[in-house]
Structures are given as C-alpha cells and as structure tokens.
Residue frames as qw, qx, qy, qz and C-alpha x, y, z in Angstrom:
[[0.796, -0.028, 0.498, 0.342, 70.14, 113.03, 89.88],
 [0.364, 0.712, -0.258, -0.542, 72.08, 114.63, 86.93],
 [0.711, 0.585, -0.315, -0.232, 72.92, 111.66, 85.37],
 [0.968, -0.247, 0.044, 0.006, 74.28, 108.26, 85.79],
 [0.578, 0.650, -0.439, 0.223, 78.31, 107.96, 85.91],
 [0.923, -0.205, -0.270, 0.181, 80.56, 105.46, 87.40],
 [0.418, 0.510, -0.154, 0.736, 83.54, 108.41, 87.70],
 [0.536, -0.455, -0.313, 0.638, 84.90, 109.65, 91.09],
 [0.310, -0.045, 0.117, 0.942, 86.36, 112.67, 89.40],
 [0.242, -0.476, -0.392, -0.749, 82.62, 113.86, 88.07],
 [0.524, -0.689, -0.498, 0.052, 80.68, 112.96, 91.75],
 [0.378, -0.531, -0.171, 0.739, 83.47, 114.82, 93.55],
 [0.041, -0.142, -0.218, -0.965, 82.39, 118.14, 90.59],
 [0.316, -0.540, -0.768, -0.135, 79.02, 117.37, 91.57],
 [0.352, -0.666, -0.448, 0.480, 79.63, 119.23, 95.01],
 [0.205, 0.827, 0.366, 0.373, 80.36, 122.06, 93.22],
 [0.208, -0.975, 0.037, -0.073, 82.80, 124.05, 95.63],
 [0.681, 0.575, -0.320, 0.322, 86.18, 124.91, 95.49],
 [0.546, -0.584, 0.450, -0.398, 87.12, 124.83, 99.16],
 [0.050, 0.186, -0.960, 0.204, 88.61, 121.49, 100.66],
 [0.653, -0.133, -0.415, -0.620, 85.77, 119.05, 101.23],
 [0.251, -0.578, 0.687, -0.362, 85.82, 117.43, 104.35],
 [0.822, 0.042, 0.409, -0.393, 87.10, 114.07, 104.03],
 [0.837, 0.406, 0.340, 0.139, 87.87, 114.27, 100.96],
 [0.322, -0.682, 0.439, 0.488, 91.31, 114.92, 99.53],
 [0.753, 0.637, 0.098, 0.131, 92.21, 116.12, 95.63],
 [0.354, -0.495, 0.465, 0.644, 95.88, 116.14, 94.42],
 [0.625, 0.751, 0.141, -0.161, 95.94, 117.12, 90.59],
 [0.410, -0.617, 0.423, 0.522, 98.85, 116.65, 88.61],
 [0.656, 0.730, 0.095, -0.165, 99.37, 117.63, 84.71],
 [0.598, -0.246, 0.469, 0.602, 102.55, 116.16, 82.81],
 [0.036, -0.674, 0.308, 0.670, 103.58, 118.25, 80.13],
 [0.032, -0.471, 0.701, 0.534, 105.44, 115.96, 78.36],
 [0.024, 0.177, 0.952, 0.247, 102.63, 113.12, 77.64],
 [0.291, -0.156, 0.054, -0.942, 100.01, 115.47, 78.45],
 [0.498, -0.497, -0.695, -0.151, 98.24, 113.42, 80.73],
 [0.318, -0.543, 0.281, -0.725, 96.29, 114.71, 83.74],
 [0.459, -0.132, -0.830, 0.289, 96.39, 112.46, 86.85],
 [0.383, -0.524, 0.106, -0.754, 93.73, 113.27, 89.51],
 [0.206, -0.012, -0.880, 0.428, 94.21, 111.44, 93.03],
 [0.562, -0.509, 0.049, -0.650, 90.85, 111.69, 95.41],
 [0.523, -0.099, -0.813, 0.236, 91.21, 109.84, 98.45],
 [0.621, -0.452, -0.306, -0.563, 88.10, 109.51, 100.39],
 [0.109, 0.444, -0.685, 0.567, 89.19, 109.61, 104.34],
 [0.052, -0.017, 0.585, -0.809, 86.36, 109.38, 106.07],
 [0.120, 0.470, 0.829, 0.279, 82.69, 107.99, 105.96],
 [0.022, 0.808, 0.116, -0.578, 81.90, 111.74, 106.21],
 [0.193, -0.421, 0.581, 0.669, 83.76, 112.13, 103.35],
 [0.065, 0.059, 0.855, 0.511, 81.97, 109.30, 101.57],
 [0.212, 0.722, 0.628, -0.195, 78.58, 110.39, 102.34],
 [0.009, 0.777, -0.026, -0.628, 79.43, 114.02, 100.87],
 [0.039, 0.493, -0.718, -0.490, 81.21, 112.47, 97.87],
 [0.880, 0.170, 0.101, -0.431, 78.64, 109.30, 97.29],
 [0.710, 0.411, -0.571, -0.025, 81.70, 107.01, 97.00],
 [0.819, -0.438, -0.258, 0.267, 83.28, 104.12, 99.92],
 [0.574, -0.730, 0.287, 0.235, 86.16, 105.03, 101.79],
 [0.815, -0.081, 0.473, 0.324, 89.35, 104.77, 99.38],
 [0.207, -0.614, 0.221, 0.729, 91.52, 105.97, 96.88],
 [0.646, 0.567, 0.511, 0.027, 90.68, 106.88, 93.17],
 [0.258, -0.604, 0.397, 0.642, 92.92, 108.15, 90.81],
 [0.533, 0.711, 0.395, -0.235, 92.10, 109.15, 87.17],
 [0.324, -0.256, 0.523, 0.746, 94.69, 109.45, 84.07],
 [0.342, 0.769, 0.394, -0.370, 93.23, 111.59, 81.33],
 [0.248, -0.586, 0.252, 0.729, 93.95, 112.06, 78.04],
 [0.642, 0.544, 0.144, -0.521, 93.06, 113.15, 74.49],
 [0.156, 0.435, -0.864, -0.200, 95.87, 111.22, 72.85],
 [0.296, -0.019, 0.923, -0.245, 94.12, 108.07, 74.44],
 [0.567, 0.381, 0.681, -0.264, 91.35, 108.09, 72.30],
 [0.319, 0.840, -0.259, -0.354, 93.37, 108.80, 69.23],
 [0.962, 0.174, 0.076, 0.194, 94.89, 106.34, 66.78],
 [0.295, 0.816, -0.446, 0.219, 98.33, 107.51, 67.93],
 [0.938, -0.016, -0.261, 0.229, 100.49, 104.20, 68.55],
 [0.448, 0.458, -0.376, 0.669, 103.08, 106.85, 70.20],
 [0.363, -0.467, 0.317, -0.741, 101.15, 107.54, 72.69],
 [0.893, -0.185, -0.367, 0.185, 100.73, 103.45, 74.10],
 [0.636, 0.226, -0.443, 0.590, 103.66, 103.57, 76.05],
 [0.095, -0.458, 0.221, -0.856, 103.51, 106.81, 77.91],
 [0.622, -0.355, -0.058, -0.696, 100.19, 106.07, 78.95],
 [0.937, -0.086, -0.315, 0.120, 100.74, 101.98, 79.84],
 [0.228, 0.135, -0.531, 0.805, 104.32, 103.85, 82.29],
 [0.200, -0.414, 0.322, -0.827, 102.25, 106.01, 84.01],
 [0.820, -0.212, -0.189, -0.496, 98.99, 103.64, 84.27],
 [0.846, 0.203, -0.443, 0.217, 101.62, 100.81, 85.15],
 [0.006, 0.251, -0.564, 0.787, 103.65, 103.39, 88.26],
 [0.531, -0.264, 0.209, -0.778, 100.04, 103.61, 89.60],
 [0.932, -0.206, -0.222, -0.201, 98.96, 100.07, 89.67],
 [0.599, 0.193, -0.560, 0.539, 102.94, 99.02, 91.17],
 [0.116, -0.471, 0.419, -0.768, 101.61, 100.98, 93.79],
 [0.811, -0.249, 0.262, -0.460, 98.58, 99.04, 95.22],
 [0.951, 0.146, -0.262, 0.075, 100.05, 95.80, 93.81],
 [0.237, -0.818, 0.487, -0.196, 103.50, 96.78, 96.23],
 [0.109, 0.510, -0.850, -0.074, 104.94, 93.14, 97.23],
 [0.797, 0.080, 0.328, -0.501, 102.05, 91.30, 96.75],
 [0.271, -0.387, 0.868, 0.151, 102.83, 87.86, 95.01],
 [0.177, 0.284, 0.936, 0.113, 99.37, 86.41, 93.79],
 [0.093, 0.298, -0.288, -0.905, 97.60, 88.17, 91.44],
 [0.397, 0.392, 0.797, 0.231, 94.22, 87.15, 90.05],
 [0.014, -0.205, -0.016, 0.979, 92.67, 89.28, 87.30],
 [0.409, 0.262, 0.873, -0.036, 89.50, 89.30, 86.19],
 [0.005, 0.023, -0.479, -0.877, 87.40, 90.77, 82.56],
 [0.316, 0.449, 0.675, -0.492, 84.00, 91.93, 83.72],
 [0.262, 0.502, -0.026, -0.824, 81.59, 92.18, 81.09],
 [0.754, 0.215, 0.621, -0.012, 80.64, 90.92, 77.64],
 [0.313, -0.311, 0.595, 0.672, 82.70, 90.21, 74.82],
 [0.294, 0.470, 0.735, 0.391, 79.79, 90.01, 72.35],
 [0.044, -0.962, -0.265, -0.051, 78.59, 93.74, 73.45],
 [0.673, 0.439, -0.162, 0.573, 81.75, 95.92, 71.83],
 [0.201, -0.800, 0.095, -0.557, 81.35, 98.65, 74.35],
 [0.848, -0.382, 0.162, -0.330, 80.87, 96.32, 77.44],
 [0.956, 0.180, -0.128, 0.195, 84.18, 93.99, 76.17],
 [0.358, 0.702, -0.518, 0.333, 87.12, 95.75, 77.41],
 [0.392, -0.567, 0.706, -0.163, 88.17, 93.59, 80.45],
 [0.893, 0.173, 0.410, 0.069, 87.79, 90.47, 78.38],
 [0.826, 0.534, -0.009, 0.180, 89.90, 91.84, 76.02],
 [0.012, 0.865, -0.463, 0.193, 92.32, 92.97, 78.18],
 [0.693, -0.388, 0.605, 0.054, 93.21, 89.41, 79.94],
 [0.828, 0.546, -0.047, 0.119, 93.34, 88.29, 75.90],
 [0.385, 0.739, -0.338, 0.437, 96.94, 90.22, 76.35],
 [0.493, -0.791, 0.268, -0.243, 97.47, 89.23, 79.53],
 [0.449, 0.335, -0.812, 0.164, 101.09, 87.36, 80.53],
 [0.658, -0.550, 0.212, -0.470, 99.76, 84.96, 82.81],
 [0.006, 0.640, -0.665, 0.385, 102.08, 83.46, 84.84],
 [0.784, -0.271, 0.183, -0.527, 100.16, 80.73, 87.33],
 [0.959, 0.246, 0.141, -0.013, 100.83, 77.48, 85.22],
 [0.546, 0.686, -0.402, 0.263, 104.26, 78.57, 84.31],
 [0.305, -0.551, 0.611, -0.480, 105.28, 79.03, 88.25],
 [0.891, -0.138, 0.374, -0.218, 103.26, 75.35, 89.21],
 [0.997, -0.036, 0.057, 0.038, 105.23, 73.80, 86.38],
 [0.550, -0.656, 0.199, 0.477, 108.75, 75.51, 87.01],
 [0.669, 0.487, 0.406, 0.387, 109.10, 76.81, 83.56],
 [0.066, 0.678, -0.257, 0.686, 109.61, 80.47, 84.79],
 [0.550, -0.528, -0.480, 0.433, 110.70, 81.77, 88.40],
 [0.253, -0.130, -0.100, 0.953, 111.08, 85.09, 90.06],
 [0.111, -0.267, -0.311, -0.906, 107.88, 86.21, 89.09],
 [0.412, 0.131, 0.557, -0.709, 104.42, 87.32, 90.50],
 [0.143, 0.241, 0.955, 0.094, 101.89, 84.64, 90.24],
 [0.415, 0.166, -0.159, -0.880, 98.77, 85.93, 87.14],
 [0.205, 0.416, 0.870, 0.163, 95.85, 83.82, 87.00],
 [0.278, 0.159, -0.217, -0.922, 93.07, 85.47, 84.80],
 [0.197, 0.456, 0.858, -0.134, 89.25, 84.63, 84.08],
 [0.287, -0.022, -0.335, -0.897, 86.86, 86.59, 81.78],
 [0.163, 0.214, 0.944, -0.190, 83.64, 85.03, 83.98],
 [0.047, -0.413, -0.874, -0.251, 81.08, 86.57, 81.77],
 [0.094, -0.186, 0.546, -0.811, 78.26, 88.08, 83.22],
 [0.520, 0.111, 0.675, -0.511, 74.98, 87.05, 84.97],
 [0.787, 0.452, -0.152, -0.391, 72.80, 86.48, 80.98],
 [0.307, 0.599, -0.737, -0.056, 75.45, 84.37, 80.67],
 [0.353, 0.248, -0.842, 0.324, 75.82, 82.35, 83.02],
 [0.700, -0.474, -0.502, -0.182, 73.11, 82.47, 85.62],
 [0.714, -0.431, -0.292, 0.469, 75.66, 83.45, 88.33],
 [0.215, -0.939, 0.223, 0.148, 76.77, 87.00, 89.98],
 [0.697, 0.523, -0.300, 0.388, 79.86, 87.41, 89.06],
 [0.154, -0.678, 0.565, -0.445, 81.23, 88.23, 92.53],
 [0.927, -0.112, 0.256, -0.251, 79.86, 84.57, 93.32],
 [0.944, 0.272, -0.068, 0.171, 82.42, 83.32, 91.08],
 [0.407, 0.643, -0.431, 0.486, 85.38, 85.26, 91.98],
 [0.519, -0.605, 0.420, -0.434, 84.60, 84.50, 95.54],
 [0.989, 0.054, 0.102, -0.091, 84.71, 80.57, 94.94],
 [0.807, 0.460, -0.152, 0.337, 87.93, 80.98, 93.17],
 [0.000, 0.780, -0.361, 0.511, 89.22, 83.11, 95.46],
 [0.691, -0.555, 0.325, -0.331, 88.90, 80.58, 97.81],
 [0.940, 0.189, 0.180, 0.221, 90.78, 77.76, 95.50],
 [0.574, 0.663, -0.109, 0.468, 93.36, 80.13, 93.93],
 [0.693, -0.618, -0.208, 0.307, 93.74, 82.03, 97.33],
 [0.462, 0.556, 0.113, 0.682, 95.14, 85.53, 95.51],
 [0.363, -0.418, -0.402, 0.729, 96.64, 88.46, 97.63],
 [0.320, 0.480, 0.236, -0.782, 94.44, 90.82, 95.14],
 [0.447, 0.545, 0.709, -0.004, 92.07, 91.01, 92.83],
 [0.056, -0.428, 0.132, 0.892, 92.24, 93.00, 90.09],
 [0.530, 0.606, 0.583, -0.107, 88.78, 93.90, 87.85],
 [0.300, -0.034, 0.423, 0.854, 88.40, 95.10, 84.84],
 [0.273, 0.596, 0.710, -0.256, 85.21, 96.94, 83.64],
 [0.055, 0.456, 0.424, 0.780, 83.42, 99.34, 81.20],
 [0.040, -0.356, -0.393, 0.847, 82.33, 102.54, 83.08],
 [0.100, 0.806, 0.469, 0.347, 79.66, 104.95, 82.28],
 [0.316, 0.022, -0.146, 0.937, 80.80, 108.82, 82.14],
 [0.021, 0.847, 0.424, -0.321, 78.38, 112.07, 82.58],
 [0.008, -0.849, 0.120, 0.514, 80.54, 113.95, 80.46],
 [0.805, 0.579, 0.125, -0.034, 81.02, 112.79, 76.86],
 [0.308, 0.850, -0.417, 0.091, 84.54, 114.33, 76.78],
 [0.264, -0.620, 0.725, -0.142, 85.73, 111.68, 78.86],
 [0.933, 0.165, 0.145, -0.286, 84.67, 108.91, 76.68],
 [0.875, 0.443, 0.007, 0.197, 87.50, 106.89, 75.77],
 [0.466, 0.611, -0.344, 0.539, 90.11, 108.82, 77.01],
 [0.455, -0.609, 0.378, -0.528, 89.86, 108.64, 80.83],
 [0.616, 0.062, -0.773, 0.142, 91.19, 105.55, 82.87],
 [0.609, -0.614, 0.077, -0.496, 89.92, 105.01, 86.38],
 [0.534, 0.131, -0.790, 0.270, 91.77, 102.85, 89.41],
 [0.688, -0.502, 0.112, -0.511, 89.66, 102.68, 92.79],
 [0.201, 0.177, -0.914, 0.307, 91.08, 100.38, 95.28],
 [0.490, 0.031, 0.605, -0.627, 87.45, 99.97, 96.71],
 [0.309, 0.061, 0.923, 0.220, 86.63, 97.69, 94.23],
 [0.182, 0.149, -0.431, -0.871, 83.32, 97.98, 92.24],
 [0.583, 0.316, 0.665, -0.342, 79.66, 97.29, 91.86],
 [0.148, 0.312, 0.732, 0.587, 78.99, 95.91, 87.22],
 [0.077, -0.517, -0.703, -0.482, 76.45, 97.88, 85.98],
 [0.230, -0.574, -0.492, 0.612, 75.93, 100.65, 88.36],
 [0.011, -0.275, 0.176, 0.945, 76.73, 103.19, 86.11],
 [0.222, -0.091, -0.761, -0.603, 74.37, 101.77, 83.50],
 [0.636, -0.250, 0.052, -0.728, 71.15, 101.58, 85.97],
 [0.926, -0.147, -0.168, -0.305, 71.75, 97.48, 86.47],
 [0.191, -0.770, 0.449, -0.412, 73.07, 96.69, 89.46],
 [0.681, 0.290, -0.654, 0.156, 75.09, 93.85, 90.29],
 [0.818, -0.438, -0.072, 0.364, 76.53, 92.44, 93.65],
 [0.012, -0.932, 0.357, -0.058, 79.25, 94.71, 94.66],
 [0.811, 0.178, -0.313, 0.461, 83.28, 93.01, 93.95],
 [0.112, -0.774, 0.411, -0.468, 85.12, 94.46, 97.01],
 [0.078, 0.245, -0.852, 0.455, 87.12, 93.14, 100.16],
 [0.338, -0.192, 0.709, -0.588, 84.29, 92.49, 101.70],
 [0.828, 0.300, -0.123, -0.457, 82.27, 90.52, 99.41],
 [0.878, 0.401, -0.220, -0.142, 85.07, 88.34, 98.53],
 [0.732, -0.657, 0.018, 0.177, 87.57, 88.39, 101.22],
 [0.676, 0.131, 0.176, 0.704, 90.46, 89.87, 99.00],
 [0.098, 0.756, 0.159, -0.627, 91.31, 93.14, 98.60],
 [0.607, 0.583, 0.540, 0.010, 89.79, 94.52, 95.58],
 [0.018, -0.541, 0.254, 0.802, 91.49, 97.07, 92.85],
 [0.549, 0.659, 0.491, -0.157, 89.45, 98.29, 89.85],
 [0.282, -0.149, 0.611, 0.724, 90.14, 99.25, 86.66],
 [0.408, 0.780, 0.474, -0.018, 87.43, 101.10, 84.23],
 [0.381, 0.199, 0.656, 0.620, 86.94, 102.60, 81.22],
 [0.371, 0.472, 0.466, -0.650, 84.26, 104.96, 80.28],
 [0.036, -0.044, 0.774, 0.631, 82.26, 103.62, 76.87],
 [0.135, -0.669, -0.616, -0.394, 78.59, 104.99, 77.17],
 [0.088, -0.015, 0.159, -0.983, 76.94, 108.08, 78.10],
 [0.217, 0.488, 0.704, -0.468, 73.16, 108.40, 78.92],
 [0.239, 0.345, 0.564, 0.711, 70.92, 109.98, 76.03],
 [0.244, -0.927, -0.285, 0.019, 69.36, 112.57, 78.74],
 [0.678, -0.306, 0.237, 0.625, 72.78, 113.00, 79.68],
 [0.496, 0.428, 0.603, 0.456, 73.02, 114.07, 75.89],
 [0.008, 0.768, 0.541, 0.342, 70.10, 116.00, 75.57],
 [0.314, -0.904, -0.283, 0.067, 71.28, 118.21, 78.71],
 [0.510, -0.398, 0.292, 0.705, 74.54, 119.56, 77.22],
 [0.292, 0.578, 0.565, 0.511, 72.65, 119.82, 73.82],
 [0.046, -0.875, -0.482, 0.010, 70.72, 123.16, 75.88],
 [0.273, -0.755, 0.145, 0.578, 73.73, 124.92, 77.13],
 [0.375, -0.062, 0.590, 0.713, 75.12, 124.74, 73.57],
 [0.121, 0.589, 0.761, 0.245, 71.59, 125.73, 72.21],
 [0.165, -0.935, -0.254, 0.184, 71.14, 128.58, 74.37],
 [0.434, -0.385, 0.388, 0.716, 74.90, 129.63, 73.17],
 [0.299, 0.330, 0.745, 0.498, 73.82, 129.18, 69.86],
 [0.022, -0.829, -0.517, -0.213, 70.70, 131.67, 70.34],
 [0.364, -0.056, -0.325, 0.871, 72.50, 133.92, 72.62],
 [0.368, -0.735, -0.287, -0.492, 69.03, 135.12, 74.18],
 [0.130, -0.424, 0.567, -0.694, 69.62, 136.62, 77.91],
 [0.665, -0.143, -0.055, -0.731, 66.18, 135.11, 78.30],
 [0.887, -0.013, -0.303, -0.348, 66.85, 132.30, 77.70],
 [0.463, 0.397, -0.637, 0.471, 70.09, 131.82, 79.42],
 [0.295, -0.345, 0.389, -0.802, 68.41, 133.61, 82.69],
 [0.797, -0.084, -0.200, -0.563, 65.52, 130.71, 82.21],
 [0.871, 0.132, -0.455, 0.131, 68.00, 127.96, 82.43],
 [0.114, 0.426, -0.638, 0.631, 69.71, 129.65, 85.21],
 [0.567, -0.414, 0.134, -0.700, 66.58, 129.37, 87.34],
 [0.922, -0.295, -0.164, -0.190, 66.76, 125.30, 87.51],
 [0.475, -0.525, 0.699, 0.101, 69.41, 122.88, 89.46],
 [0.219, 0.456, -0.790, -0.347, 71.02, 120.51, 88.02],
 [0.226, 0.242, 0.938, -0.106, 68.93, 117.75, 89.01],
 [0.496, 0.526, 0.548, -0.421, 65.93, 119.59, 87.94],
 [0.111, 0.685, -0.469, -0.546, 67.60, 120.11, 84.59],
 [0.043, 0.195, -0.960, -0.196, 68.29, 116.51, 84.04],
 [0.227, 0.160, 0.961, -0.003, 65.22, 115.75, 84.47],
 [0.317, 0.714, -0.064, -0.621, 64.05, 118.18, 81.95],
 [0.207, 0.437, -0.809, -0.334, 66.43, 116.26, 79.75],
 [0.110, 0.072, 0.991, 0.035, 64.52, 113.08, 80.50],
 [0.358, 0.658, 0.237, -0.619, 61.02, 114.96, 79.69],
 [0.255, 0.595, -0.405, -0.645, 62.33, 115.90, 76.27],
 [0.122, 0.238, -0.946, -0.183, 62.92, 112.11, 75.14],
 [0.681, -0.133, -0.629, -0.351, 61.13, 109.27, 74.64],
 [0.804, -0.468, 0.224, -0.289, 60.37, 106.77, 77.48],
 [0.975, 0.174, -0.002, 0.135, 62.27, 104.34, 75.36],
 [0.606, 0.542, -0.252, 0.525, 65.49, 106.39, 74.82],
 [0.483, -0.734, 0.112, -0.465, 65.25, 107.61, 78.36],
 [0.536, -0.696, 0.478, 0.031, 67.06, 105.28, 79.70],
 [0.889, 0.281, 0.021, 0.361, 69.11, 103.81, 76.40],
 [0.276, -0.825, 0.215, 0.444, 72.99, 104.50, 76.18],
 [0.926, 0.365, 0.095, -0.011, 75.30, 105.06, 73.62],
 [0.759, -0.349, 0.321, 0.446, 78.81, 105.04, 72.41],
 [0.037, 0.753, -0.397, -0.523, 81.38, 106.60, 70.00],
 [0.800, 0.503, -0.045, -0.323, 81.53, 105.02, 66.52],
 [0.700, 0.351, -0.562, 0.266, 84.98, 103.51, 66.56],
 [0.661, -0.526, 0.423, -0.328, 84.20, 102.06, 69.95],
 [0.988, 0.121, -0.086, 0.035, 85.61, 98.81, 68.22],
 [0.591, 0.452, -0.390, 0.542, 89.23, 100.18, 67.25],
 [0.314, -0.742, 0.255, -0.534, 88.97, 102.43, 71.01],
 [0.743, -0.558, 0.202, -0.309, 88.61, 99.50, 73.23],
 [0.952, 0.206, -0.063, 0.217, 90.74, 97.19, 71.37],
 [0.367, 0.641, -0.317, 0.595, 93.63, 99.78, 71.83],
 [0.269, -0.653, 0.348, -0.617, 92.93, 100.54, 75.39],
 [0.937, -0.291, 0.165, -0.100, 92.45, 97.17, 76.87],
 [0.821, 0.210, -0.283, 0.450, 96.09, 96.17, 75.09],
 [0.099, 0.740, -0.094, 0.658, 97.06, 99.52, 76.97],
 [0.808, -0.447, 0.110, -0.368, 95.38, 97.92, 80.38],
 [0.848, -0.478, 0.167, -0.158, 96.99, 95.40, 80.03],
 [0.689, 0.349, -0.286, 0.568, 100.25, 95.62, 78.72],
 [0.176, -0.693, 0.301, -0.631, 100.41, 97.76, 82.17],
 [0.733, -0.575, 0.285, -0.228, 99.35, 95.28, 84.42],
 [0.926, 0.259, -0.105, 0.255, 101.94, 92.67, 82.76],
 [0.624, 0.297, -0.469, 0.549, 104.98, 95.18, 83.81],
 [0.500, -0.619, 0.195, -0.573, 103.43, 96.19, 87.10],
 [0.946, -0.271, 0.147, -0.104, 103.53, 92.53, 87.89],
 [0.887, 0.239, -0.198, 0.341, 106.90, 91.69, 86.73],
 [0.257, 0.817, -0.298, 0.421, 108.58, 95.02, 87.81]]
C-alpha cells in the first residue's frame, strides 16, 4: 500500500509503466488558454480493472492550479469545461437527482452539501407548472451514517424508487496521495462511488447496482494521509542532504515498503489521522459553487 487515495489518475501512476496498459485507456489533454489538464482513463475490461484497482468505467480528471487560488476569473473556465464533461453522461436524460455526500459540520468533508446549497432545482417548479422545457433537479444532502443511523446508499435507493431519476449524480470529498492535487483536481467517474474509502471508512458502495440507477460521481480531493506526508518529507530530505548514500538507501525499498516506513516513523495515533490545507473553508466554498454552478448549465443546456 503506498497510501490511501480515492484518484483514478494516481492508481493508474501506481503501475508505473509507460506502455499502454491492457484495458486500460489514457487520453491527456492540456488547454493552454485556461490551463487546465483533462485526463480521460477509461477502464475496458475487468482485466483492466484488476491491473488498475478501479470498476469498469470512465474517469476523467480536470486539473488546475488556478482552482485552488482566490482567482474569481478563473470560475467560469473551469465550471465550461467541468459542465462539457458532465453534458456528456447526463446526454438526454430528463430526471436528475443529485445528492451532497458528507458532513456539513466537518469543513473538509462539506463540499457536496454545499454544492446542492447552489443548486437550481427544478422538480417542484416542473410538478407545479411554473417553469417548462427543463430537466427535472431534485437534490438531498442525506447526511451520513453518525447522523442518521442509515447508509447512505439505503436512502438514495428508497428515493430512487419514489422519485424514479434517470441518474444519480453524487457529490463527495476525496482523499489524494499527492498533496499537489489538493484542492485543485476535480474527479467524474461514471462508476459511481464507495464514502469513505479513501479515508480508511468504508461505506456501502453508490453505483448502478446498488441502487438501480446509473450512478455519476463527482469528488474533490480535501485530505491527505500524515504517512502519506511523512513519505515525500524523505525524498525532499535526502535532496536536501544530497548524500549518494543516502539516496542509494532509499533506492533499495518499493514503494509499499517505503510507506510503510512512513507509518513506522509516526505515532500510532497520527498514523492513520488526515489533514487538510488551512483555507479549506474559503477552497471548498469556491469549488462546490464551481460544482455546481456546472451541473445547473449541464442540466439546462
């Protein structure tokens, strides 16, 4: 294990070889002009997903360093591009439910509640003929199990059966392996999503087959692992010293046996604590309006 992270793009560096991967298909593309990087993987084959440690399905990754910058020019861009990509899986679907995994009292853990805050939903407008022409949004923010006492795929399944939506769309908070991609990395997976995977506390899994809809995700990364941490700290350390020795030393392990060097070093307690970026308040609050001022003209467009 090198370290816990909810990210497609980091499992599929994992394998570590530039060659095609069989199975598994990468398209990269790098606008210029908004300098975002888009990175498609689409996972063909359950070959594929054994090799890659993700389902069957496509995942597609929008990157940038603007995004986790207070730069109110850079909304827009990011909400088009994020907004083309979701018009795709959302195509001429008609019923729309979305939901905000997570908890709104834990700032990290709050961005899909605060993204339906911003959401134009649509449901109640259509039942009492106040708007037409448009694709039916119902939204829900259902908490999560401390809460409530209930999976949360338990509840979207129930509703799914009352509301009777042609997809689901989640929201969530992710967990990265690579600190640079806190905050500034958006994730869409059409294979929907198991809460708390990244974070070591696994949930019920939100996917077609759990809930009989098909499922599209939405995440976030807003914690890193403090082994995680500790094992980026060395390569920088050993930079720092610029002994051969020591460089040669660190060649000698894998990455798994590395990481769990990094968990050695730590406490027991901090071993498996995560944390977050200090203006994780203003971060998410920006990106969830970002979320979901996208899905709003996906669904109308």
């Amino acid at each position: 294990m090198r370290g816990r992270t909810d990210l497609a793009v980091e499992m599929r560096e994992d394998i570590q070889r530039e060659e095609p991967v069989s199975g598994v298909h990468v398209m990269t593309k790098n606008n210029g002009d908004t300098d975002i990087k888009e990175v498609r993987i689409v996972v063909e084959n359950e070959e594929g997903a054994m090799c890659l440690g993700k389902p069957v399905g496509t995942y597609i990754t929008l990157e940038s360093e603007h995004l986790r910058q207070f730069d109110e020019g850079f909304h827009k861009p990011m909400m088009e591009v994020l907004a083309k990509n979701l018009k795709q899986f959302i195509g001429n679907k008609k019923k729309i439910m979305v939901a905000g995994l997570g908890n709104r009292e834990v700032t990290p853990d709050a961005l899909g509640p605060y993204v339906i805050d911003n959401l134009y939903v649509t449901r109640h407008l259509l039942a009492e003929g106040i708007i037409s022409q448009s694709v039916e949004v119902s939204a829900i923010a259902p908490g999560v199990m401390a809460q409530t006492g209930m999976e949360t795929v338990m509840i979207l399944k129930a509703l799914a059966r009352e509301i009777k939506p042609e997809l689901i769309i989640v929201i969530d908070a992710l967990a990265a392996r690579n600190s640079d991609r806190l905050n500034k990395t958006i994730q869409l997976a059409d294979t929907g999503i198991t809460p708390g995977s990244g974070v070591g506390n696994h949930r019920n899994a939100i996917n077609q087959e759990s809930v009989g809809v098909p499922v599209l995700a939405i995440g976030v990364p807003t914690v890193i692992s403090v082994p995680t941490i500790v094992n980026d700290a060395m390569d920088v350390m050993v930079h720092a010293i610029g002994k051969q020795g020591a460089k040669n030393v660190l060649k000698k392990f894998s990455d798994e046996e590395r990481y769990q060097l990094a968990c050695e070093m730590v406490t027991p307690y901090l071993e498996n604590m995560f944390v977050t970026p200090k203006d994780i308040d203003e971060a998410v609050k920006r990106i969830s309006y970002t979320i979901s001022e996208a899905i709003n003209q996906a669904a109308l467009a």
